[in-house]
Phi, psi and omega in degrees: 000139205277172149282153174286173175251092201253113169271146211228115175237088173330115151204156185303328151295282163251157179256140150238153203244128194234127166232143179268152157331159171281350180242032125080064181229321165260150189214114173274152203248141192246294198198139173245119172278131181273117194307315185287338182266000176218146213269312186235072166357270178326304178301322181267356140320292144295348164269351150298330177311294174321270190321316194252011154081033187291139145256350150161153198263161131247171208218084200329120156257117195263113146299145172280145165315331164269353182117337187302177173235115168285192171296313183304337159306294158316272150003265169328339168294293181314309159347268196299345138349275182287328159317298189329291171326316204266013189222164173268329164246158195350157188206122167218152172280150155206158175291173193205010205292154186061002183308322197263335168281330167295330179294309170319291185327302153346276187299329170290311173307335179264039178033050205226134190294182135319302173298309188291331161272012185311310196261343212246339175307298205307307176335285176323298169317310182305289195300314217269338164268354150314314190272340214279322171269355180278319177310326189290340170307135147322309204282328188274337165282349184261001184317178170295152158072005195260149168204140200286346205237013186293000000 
């Protein structure tokens, strides 16, 4: 049985948190840590890591449209940084670009306000740049049912 997979969509306020399935196909929305209410972001980061047997995280790096890395980028960076000590296994950037307006989108088709999505995006955001590198394994392209032009 494979490890989970954990995805991270980074911001100076809230962390939203992602875990993948154990056979790394599906990406469940985990948790949103509030940066001002926890004394160390990064330490409870690794101990979800500990507990759910992660083998590696990413870590949304929000890009500019054009490909540039802007501050929010940085920031993430610094993030992971500072993770990286606290965990055993891999810490890698994946784009991210649009992850938190597709998330938003997300939630207004499913007829959930802003205010009612407030604690639960960062999440949201989190399973999609999450599912977004898990769709990307080989092993997940050749499943049953997957087509590459969907």
């Amino acid at each position: 049985m494979k490890r989970r997979v954990m995805g991270i969509d980074y911001g100076t306020a809230r962390i939203g948190i992602a875990l993948s399935d154990e056979l790394q196909m599906l990406a469940h929305p985990a948790e949103t840590i509030i940066v001002s209410k926890t004394a160390n972001p990064a330490a409870r980061v690794a101990a979800i890591a500990q507990e759910k047997n992660v083998e590696r995280i990413l870590i949304g790096m929000p890009r500019h449209m054009n490909g540039s890395v802007g501050g929010s980028a940085e920031e993430a960076q610094k993030f992971a940084e500072k993770l990286k000590p606290l965990v055993s296994c891999a810490v890698q950037s994946w784009d991210e670009r649009l992850s938190t307006v597709a998330a938003h989108r997300a939630m207004q088709e499913a007829g959930k306000s802003t205010r009612e999505t407030r604690g639960y995006i960062d999440q949201v955001a989190a399973q999609l740049i999450l599912q977004s590198y898990l769709d990307s394994l080989p092993e997940n392209q050749t499943a049953p049912g997957f087509d590459p032009l969907a």
